[in-house]
KOLLUM-981008 format. One record per residue: residue number from 0; x, y, z of N, C-alpha, C in turn. Coordinates in nm, 2 decimals, m for minus. Atoms other than C-alpha are relative to their C-alpha. Layout:
% KOLLUM-981008
+-----+--------+--------+--------+--------+---------+--------+--------+--------+--------+
!   k !  neast ! nnorth !    nup ! caeast ! canorth !   caup !  ceast ! cnorth !    cup !
+-----+--------+--------+--------+--------+---------+--------+--------+--------+--------+
! NUM !      X !      Y !      Z !      X !       Y !      Z !      X !      Y !      Z !
...
+-----+--------+--------+--------+--------+---------+--------+--------+--------+--------+
This chain:
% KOLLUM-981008
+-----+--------+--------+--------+--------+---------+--------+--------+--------+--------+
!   k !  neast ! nnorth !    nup ! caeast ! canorth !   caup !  ceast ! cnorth !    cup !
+-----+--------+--------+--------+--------+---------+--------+--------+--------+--------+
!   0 !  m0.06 !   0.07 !   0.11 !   4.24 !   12.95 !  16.78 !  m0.09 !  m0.12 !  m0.04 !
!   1 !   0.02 !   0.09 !   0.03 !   4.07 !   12.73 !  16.57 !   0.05 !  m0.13 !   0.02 !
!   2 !  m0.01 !   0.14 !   0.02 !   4.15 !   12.34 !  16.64 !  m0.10 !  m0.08 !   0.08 !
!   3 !   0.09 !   0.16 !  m0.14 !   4.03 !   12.00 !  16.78 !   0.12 !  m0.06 !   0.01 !
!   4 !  m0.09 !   0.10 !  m0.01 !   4.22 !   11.77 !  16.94 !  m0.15 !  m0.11 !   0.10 !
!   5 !   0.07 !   0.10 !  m0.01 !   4.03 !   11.42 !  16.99 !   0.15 !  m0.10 !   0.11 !
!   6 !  m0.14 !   0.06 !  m0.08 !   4.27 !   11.29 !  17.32 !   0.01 !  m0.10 !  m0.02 !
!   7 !  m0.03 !   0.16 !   0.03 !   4.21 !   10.92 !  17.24 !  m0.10 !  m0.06 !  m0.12 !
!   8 !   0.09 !   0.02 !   0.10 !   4.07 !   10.89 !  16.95 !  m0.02 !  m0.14 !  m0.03 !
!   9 !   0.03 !   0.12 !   0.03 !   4.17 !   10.54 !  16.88 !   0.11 !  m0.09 !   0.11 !
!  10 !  m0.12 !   0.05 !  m0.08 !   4.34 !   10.29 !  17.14 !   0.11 !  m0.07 !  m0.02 !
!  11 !  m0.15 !   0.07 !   0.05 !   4.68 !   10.14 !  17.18 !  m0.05 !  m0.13 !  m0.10 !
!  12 !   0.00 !   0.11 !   0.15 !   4.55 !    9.83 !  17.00 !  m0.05 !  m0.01 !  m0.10 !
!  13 !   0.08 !  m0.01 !   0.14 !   4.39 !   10.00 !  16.70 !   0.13 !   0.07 !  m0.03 !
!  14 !  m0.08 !  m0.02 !   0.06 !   4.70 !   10.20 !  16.69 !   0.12 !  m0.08 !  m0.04 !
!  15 !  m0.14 !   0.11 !   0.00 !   4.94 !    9.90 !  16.67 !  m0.06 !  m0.07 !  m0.15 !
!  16 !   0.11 !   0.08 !   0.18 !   4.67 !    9.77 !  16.37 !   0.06 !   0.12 !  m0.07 !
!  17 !  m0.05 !  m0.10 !   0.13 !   4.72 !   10.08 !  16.18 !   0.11 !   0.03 !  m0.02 !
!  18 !  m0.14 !   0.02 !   0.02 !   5.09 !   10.09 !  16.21 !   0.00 !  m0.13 !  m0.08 !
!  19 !  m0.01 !   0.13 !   0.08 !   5.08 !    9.73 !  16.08 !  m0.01 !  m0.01 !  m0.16 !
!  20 !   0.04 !  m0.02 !   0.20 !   4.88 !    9.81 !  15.77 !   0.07 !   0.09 !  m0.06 !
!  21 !  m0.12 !  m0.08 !   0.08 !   5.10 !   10.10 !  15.69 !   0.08 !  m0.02 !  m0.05 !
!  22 !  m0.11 !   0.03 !   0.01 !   5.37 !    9.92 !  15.70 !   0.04 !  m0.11 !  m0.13 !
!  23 !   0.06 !   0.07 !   0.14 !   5.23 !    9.68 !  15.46 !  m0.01 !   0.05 !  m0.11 !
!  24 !   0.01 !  m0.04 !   0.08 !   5.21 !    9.92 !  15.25 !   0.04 !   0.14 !  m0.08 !
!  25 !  m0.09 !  m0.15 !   0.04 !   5.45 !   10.22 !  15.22 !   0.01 !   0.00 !  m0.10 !
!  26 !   0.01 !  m0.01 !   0.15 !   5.55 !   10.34 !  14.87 !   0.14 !   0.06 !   0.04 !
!  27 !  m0.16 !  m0.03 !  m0.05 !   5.89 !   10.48 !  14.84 !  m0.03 !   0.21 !  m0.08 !
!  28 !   0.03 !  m0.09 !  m0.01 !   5.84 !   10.86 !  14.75 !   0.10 !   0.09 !   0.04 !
!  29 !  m0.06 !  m0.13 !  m0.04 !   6.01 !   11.20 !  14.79 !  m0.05 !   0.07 !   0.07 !
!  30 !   0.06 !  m0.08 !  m0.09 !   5.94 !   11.40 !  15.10 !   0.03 !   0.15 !  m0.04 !
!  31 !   0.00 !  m0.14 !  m0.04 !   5.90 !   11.78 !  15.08 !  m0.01 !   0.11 !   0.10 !
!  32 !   0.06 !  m0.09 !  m0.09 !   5.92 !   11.95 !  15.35 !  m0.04 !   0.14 !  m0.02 !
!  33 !   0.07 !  m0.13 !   0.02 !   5.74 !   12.29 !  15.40 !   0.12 !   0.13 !  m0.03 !
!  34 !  m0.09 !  m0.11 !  m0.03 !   5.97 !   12.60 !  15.32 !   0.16 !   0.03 !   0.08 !
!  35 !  m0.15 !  m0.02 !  m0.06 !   6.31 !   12.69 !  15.52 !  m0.03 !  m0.08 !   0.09 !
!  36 !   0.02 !   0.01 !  m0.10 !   6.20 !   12.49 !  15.78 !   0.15 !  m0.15 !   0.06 !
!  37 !  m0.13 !   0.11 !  m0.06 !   6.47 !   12.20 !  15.92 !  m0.08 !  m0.16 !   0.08 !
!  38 !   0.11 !   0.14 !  m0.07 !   6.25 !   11.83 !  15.93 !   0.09 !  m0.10 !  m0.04 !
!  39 !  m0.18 !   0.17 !   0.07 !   6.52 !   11.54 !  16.01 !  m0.12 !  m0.10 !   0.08 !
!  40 !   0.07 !   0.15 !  m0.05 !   6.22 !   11.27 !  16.12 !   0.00 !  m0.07 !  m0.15 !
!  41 !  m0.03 !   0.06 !   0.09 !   6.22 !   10.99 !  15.86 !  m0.15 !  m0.03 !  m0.04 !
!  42 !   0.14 !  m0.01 !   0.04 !   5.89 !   11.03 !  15.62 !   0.01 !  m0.08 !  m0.13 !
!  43 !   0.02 !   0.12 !   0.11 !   5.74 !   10.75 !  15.43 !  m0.15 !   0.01 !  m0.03 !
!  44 !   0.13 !  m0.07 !   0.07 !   5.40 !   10.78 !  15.19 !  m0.09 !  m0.15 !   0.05 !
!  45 !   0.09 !   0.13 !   0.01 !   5.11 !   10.55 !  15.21 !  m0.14 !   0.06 !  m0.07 !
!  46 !   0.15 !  m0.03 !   0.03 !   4.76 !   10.58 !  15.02 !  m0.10 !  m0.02 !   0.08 !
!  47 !   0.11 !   0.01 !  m0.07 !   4.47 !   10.64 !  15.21 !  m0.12 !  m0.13 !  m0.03 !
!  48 !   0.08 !   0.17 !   0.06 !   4.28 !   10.32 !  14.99 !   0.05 !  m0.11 !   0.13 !
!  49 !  m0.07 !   0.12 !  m0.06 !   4.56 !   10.12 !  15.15 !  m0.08 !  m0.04 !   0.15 !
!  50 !  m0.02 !   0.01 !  m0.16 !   4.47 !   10.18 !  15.52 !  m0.16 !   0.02 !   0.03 !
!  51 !   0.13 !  m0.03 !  m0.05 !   4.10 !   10.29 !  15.49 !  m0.08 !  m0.09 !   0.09 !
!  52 !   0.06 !   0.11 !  m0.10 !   3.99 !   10.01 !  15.67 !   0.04 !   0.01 !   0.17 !
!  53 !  m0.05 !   0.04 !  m0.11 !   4.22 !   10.00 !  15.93 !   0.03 !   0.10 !   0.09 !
!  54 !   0.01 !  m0.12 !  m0.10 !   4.13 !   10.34 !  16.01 !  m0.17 !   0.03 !   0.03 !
!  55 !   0.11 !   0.05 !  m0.01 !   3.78 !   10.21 !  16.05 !  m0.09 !   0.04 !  m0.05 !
!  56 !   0.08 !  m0.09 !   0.17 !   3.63 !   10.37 !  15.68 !   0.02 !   0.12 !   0.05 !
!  57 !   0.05 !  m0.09 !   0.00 !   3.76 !   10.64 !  15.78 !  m0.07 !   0.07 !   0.12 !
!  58 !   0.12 !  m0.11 !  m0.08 !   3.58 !   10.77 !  16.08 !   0.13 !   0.14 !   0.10 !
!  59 !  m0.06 !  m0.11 !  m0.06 !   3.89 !   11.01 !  16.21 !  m0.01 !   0.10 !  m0.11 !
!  60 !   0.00 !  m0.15 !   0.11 !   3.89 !   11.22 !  15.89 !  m0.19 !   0.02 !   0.00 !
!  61 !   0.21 !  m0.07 !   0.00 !   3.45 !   11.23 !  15.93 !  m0.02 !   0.06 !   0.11 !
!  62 !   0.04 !  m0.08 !  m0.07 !   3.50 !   11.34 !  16.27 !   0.05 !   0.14 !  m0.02 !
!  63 !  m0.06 !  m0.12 !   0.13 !   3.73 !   11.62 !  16.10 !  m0.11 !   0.06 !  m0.06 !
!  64 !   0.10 !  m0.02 !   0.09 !   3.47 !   11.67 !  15.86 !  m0.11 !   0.06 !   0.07 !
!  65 !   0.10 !   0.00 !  m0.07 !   3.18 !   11.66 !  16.12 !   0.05 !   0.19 !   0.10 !
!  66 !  m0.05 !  m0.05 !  m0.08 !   3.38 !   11.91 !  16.35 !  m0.01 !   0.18 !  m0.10 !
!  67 !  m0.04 !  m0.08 !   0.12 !   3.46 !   12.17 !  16.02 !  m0.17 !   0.02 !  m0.06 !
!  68 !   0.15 !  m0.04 !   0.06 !   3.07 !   12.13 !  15.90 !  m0.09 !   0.10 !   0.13 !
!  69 !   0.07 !  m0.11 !  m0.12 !   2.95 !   12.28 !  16.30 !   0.07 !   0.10 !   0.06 !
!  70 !  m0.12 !  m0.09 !  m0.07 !   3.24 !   12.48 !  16.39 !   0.10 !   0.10 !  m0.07 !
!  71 !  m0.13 !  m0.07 !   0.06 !   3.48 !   12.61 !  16.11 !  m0.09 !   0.06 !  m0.15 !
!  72 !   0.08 !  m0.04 !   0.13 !   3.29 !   12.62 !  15.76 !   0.05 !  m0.01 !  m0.12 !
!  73 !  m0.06 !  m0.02 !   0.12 !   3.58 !   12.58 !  15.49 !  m0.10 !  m0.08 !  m0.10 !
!  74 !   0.05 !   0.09 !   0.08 !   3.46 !   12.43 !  15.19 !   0.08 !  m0.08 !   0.00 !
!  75 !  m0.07 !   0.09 !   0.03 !   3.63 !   12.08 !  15.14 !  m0.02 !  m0.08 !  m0.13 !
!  76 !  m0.03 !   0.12 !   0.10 !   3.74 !   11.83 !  14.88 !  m0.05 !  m0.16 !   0.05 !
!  77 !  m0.05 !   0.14 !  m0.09 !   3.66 !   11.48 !  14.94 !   0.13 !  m0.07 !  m0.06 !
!  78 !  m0.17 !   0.08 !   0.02 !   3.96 !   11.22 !  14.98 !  m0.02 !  m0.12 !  m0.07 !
!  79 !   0.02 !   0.07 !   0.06 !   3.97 !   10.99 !  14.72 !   0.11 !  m0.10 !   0.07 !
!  80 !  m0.05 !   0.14 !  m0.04 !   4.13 !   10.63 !  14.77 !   0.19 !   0.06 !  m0.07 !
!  81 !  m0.13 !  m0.02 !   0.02 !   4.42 !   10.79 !  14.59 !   0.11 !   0.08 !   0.04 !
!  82 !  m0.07 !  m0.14 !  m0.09 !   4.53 !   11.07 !  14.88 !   0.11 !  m0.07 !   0.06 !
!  83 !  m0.11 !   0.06 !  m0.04 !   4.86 !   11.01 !  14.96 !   0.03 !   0.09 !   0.18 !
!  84 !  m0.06 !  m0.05 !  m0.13 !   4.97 !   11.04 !  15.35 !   0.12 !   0.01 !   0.00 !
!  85 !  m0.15 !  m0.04 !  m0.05 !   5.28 !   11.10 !  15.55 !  m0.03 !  m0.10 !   0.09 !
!  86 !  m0.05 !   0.10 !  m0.11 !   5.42 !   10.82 !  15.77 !   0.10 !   0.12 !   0.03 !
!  87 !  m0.11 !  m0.04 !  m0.05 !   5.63 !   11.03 !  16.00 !   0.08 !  m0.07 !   0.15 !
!  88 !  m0.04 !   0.06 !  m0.07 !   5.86 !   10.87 !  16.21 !   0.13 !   0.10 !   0.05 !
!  89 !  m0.06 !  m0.02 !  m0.07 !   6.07 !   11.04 !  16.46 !   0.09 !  m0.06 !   0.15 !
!  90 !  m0.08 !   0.03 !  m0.04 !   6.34 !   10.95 !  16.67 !   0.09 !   0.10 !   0.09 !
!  91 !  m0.05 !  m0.11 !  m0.10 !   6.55 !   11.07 !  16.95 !   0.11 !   0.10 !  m0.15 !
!  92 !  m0.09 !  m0.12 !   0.10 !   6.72 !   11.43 !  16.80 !  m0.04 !   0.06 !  m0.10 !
!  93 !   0.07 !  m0.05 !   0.12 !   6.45 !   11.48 !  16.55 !  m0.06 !   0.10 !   0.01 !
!  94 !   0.08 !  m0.14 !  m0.01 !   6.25 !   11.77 !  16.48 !  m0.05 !   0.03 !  m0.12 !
!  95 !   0.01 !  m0.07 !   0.12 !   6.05 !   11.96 !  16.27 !  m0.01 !   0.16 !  m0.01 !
!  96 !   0.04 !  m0.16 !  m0.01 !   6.08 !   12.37 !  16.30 !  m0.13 !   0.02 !  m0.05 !
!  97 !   0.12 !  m0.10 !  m0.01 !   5.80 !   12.61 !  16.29 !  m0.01 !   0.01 !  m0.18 !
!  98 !   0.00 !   0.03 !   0.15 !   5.71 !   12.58 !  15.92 !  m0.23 !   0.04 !   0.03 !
!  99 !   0.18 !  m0.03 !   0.01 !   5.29 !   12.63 !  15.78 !   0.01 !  m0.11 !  m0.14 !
! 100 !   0.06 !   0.09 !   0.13 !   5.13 !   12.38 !  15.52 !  m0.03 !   0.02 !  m0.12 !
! 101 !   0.01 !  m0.06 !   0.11 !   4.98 !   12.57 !  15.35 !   0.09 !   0.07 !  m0.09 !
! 102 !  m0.13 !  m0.07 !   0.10 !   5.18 !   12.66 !  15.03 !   0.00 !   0.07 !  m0.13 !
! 103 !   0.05 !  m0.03 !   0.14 !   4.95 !   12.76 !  14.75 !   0.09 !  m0.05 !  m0.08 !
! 104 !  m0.04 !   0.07 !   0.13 !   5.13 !   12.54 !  14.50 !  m0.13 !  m0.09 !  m0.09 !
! 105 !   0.12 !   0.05 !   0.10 !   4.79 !   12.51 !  14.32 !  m0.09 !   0.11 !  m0.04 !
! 106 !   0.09 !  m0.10 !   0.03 !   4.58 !   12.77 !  14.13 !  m0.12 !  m0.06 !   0.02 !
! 107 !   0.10 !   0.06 !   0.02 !   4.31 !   12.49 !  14.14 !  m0.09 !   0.01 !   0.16 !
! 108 !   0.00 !   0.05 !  m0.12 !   4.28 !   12.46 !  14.53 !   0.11 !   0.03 !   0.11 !
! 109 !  m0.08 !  m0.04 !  m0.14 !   4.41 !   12.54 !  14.88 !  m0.01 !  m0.11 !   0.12 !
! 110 !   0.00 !   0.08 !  m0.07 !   4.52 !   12.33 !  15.16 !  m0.09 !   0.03 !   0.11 !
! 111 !   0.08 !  m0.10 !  m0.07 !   4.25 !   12.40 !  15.43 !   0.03 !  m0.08 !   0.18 !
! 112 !  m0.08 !   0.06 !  m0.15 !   4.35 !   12.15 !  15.72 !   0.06 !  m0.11 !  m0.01 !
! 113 !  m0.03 !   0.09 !  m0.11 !   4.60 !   11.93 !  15.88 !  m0.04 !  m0.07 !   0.10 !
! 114 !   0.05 !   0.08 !  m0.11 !   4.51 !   11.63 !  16.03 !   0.12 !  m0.12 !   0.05 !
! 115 !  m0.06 !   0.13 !  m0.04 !   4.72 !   11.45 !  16.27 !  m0.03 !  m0.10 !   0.08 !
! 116 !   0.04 !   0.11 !  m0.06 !   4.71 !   11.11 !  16.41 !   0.10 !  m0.07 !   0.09 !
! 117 !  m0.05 !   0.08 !  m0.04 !   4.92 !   11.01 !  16.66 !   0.05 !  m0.15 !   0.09 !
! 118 !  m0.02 !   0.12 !   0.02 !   5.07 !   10.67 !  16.60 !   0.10 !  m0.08 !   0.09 !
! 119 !  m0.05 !   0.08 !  m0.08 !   5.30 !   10.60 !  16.87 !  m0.03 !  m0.09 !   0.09 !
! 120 !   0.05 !   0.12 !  m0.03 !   5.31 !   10.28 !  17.03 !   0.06 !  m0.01 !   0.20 !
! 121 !   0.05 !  m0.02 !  m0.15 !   5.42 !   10.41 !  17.38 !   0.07 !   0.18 !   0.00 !
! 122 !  m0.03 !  m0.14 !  m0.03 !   5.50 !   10.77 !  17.54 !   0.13 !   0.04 !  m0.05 !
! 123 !  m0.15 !  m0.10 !  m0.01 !   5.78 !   11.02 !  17.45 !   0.06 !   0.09 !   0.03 !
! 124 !  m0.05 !  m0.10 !  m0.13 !   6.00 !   11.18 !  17.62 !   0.05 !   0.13 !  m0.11 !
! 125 !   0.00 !  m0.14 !   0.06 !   6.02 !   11.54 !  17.41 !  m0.09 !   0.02 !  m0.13 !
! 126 !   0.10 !   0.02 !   0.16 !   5.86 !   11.56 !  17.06 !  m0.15 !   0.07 !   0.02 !
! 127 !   0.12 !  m0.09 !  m0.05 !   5.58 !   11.86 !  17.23 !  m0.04 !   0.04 !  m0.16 !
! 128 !   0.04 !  m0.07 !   0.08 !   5.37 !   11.97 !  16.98 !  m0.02 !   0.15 !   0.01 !
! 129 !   0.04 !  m0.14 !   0.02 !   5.30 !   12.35 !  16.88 !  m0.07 !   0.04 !  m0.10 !
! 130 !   0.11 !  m0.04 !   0.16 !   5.04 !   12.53 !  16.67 !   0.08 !   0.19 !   0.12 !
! 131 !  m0.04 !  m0.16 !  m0.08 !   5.16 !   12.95 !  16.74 !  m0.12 !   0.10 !  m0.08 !
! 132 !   0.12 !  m0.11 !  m0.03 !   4.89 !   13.21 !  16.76 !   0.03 !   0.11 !   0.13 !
! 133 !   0.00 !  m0.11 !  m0.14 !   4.97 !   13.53 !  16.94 !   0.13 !  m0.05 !   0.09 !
! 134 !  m0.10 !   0.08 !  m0.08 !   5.27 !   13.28 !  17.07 !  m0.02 !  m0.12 !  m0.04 !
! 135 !  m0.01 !   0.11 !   0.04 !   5.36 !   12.94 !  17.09 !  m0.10 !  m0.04 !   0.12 !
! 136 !   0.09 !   0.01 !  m0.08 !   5.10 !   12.70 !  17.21 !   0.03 !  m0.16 !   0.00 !
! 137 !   0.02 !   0.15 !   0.01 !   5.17 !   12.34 !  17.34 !  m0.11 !  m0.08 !  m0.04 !
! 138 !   0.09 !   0.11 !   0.02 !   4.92 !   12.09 !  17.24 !   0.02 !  m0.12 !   0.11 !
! 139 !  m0.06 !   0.11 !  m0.03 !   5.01 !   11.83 !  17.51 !  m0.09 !  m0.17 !   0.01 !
! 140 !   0.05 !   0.11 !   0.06 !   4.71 !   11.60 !  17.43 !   0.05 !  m0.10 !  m0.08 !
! 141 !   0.02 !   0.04 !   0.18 !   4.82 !   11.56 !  17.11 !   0.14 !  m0.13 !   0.06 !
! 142 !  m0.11 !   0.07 !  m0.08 !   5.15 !   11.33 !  17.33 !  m0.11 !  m0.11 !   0.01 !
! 143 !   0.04 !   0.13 !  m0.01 !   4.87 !   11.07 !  17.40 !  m0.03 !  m0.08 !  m0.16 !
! 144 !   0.07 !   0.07 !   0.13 !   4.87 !   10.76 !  17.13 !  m0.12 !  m0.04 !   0.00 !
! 145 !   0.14 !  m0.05 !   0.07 !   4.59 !   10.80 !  16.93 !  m0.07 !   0.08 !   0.02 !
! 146 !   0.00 !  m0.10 !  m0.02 !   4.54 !   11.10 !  16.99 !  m0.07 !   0.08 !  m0.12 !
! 147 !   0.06 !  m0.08 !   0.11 !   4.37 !   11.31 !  16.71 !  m0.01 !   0.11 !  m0.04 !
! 148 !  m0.02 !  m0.16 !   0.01 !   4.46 !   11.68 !  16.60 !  m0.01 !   0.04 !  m0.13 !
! 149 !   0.03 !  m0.05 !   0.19 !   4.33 !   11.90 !  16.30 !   0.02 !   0.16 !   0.04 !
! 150 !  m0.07 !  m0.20 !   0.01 !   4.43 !   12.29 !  16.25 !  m0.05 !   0.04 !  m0.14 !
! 151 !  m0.04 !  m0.06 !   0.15 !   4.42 !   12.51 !  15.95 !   0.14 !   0.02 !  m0.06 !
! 152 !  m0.10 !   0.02 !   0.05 !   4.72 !   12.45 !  15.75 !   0.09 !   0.08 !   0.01 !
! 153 !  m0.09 !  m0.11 !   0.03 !   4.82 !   12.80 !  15.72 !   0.04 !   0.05 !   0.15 !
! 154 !  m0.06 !  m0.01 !  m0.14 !   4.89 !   12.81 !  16.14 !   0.15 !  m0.07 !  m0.01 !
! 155 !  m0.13 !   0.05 !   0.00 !   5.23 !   12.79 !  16.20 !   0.04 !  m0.12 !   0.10 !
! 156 !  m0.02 !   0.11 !  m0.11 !   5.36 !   12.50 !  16.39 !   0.07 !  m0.13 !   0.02 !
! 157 !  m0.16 !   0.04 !   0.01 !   5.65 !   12.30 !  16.51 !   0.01 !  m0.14 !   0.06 !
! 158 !  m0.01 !   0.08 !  m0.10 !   5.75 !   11.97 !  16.65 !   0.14 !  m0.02 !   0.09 !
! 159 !  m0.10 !   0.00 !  m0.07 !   6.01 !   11.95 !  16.93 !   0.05 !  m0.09 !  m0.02 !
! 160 !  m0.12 !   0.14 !   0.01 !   6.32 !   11.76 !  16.94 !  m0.06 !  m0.11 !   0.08 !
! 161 !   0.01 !   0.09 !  m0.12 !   6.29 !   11.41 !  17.07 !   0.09 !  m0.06 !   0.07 !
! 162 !  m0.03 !  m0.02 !  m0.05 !   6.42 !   11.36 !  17.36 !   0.06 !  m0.19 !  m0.01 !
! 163 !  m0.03 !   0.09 !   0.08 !   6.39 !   10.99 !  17.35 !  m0.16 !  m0.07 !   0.02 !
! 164 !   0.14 !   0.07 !   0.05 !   6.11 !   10.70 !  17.21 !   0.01 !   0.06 !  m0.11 !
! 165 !   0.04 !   0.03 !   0.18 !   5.94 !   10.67 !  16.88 !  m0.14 !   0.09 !   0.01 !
! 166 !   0.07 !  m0.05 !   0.04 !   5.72 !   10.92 !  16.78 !  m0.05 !  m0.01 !  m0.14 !
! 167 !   0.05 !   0.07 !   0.13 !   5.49 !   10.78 !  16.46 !  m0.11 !   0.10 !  m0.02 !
! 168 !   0.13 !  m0.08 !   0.00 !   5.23 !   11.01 !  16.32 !  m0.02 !  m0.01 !  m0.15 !
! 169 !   0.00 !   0.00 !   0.11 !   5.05 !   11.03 !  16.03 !  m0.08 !   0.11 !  m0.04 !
! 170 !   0.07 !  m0.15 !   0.05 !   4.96 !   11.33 !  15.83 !  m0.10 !   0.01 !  m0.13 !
! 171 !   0.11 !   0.01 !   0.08 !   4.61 !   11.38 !  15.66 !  m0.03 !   0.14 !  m0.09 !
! 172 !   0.02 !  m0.13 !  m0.03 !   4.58 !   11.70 !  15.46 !  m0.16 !  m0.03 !  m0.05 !
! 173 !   0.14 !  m0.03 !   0.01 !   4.22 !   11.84 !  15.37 !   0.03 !   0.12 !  m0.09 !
! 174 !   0.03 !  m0.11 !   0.11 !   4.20 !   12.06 !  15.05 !  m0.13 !   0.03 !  m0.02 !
! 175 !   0.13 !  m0.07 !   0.05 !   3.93 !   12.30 !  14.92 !   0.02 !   0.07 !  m0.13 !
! 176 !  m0.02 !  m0.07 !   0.12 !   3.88 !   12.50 !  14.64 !   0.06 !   0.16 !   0.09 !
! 177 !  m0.13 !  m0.15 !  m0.03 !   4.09 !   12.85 !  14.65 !  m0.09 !   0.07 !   0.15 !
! 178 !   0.04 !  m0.12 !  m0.08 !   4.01 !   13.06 !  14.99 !  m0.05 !   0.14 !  m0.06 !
! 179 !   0.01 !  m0.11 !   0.07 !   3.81 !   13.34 !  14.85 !   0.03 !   0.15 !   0.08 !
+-----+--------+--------+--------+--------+---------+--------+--------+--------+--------+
C-alpha cells in the first residue's frame, strides 16, 4: 500500500504553536463529511495562508510533495494561500467510519492525497487510525503528536472511537487534474 507516515514530524512545541495559530483563525464553515459514513468529531476550517508560517512555509506538505515526486507519481495541483483545511477535533465517543475522500465532485480535477497531521497535545487512549487494503490496517505512528500521514484519497479509512483525550488533526487534501 501506498503511504508515508513521518512519526514525528514536528514536536510537541511546534505542535502547541500550530494549534495556537489555528485557533486564531478558524472561519465558521459547513463540514461535509464523506458519503454514508457516521463523523461525530467537531470540524472547524482554516486557510492554509493563515497558518503557513506556523507550519514552517510549509515544509510538511513539500515533504508530501517530495515523497509523491520519488515514490508515487500523481500529477498535483499546487496549494494556494486560499486552500481551506479541516481542524478536526475529537473527543471521548467520537469517530469517524470507514468512508474514502475521494468523491469526484469535480469534472475539472481529482482528489489525489490526504494529508494528515496530528495535532494533539498529549496521547490518546483509542482514536487508532486505519487505511484498509486487503483488510484493515492500523497506522499506530500516526498516535504520536506530530506525527505526519499521507494516502491516496480513494483508500478507504477510518478513525476509532475515542476512548478518552483530545485528538486534534488537521486535514490537508492534494488535488490533480482528472486520474486518466
Amino acid at each position: 500500500m501506498h503511504y508515508r507516515i513521518f512519526p514525528s514530524f514536528y514536536d510537541l512545541k511546534h505542535v502547541k504553536h500550530i494549534n495556537a495559530e489555528i485557533k486564531k483563525h478558524l472561519m465558521a464553515r459547513r463540514d461535509s463529511p464523506a458519503g454514508n459514513a457516521t463523523k461525530t468529531s467537531r470540524v472547524r476550517h482554516v486557510m492554509l495562508g493563515k497558518i503557513r508560517n506556523a507550519l514552517q512555509n510549509s515544509s510538511c506538505i513539500e515533504a508530501i510533495m517530495r515523497w509523491n515526486e520519488e515514490e508515487v507519481g500523481f500529477d498535483l495541483n499546487f496549494l494556494t494561500d486560499e486552500k481551506i483545511l479541516n481542524y478536526n477535533v475529537y473527543q471521548k465517543g467520537t469517530e469517524y467510519t470507514w468512508h474514502i475522500d475521494a468523491t469526484g465532485r469535480s469534472s475539472a480535477y481529482d482528489m489525489k492525497f490526504t494529508c494528515l497531521l496530528n495535532l494533539s497535545e498529549s496521547k490518546v487512549k483509542g482514536g487508532d487510525f486505519f487505511l484498509f487494503e486487503s483488510g484493515p490496517f492500523c497506522i499506530k505512528e500516526f498516535n504520536n503528536p506530530g506525527a505526519l500521514l499521507a494516502f491516496p484519497s480513494y483508500v478507504p479509512h477510518k478513525v476509532d472511537k475515542i476512548q478518552s483525550g483530545i485528538r486534534k488533526t488537521l486535514t490537508i487534501w492534494l488535488n490533480g487534474p482528472n486520474f486518466r
